[in-house]
Structures are given as structure tokens and as C-alpha cells.
KOLVEXPA-577732 format. One record per residue (C-alpha): residue in three letters; x, y, z; residue number from 1. Coordinates in pm, 1 decimal, decimal comma, padded with zeros to 6 digits. Layout:
REM KOLVEXPA-577732
NODE  residu        xx        yy        zz  num
NODE     ala         X         Y         Z  NUM
...
This chain:
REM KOLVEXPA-577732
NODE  residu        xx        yy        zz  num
NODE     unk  -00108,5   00888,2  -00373,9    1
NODE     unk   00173,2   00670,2  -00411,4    2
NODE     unk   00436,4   00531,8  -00126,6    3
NODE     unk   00792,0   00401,0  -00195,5    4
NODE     unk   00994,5   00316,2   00080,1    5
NODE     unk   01358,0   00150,6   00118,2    6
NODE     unk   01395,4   00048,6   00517,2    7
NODE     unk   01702,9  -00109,4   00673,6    8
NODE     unk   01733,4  -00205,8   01007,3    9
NODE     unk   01663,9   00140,5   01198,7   10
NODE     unk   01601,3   00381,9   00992,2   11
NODE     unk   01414,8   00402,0   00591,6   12
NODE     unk   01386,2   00674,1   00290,2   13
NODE     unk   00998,6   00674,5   00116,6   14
NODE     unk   00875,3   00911,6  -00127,5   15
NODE     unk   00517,1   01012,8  -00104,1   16
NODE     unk   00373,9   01142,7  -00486,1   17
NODE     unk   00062,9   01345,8  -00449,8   18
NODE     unk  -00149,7   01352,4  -00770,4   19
NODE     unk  -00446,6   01596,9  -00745,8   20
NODE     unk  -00705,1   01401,1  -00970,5   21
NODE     unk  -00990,6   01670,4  -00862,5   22
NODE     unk  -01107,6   01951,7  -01033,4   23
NODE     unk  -01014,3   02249,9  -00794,6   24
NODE     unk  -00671,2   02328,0  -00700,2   25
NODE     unk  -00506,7   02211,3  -00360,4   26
NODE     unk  -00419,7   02430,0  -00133,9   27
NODE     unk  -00116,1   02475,9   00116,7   28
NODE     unk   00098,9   02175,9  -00114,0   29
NODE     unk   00223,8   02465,1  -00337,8   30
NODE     unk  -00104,4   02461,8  -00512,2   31
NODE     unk  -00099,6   02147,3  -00718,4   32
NODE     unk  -00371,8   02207,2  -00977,8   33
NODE     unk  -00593,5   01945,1  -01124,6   34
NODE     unk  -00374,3   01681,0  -01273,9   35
NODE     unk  -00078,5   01800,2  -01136,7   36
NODE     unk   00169,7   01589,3  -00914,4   37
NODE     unk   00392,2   01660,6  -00653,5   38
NODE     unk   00659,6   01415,0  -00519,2   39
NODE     unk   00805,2   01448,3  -00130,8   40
NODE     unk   01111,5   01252,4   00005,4   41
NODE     unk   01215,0   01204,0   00362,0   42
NODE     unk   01441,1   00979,0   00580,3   43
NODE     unk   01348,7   00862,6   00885,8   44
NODE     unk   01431,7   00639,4   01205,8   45
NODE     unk   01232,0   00390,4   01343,7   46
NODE     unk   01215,2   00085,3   01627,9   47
NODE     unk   01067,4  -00173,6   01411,5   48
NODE     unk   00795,9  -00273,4   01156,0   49
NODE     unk   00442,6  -00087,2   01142,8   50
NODE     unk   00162,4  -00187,5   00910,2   51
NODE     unk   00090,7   00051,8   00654,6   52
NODE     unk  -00228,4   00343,5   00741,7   53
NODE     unk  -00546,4   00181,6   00600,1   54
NODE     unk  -00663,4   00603,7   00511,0   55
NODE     unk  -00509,7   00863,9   00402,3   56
NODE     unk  -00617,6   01247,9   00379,9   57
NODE     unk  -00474,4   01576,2   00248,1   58
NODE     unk  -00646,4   01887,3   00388,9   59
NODE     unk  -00912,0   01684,9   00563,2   60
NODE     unk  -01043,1   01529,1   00258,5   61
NODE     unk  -00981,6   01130,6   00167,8   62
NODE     unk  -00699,2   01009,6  -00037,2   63
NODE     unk  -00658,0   00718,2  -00285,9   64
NODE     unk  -00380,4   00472,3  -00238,1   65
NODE     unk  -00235,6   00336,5  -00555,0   66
């Protein structure tokens, strides 16, 4: 998984890309198969600076950070 964010004052954009490097297809994320990515964008308010998660998961199962 990999996180881009651009954050002003009160409020940021990040885009979140999902790679599925396993060997079964993902389900409920429009069905990424193996090797596939797919890339998310949002923007969103906030009150001040947070540290980034220390784990990530996608369906209940651990995620890579890269």
C-alpha cells in the first residue's frame, strides 16, 4: 500500500494505492486480482497533526506499507 498526502492548515487530499501482491483475488475492492492495483483519493478536514497508523489491514488481513 502506498499513502500520498498534500495537507494545509485544516483540511488535506491523500491517495491510498492498493496493490494485491497475493495469489487469490480481493474481495469487496472491485476484485483486484493478483498483481493488480487500485488507487483511491479523498479530501478531508482535520484539527491538527496525527502520526501516521503503525498497521494497516484490508479485509482483516495485514498490509505492507511502502
Amino acid at each position: 500500500m502506498t499513502v500520498t498526502t498534500n495537507a494545509w492548515n485544516t483540511g488535506l487530499t491523500a491517495s491510498v494505492t492498493i496493490t494485491n501482491t497475493g495469489t487469490t483475488t480481493i474481495n469487496g475492492w472491485g476484485a483486484p486480482a493478483p498483481g493488480v492495483s487500485v488507487t483511491i483519493g479523498y479530501q478531508a478536514g482535520h484539527t491538527g497533526n496525527s502520526p501516521a497508523l503503525p498497521v494497516f489491514t484490508l479485509n482483516g488481513t495485514g498490509c505492507t506499507s511502502s
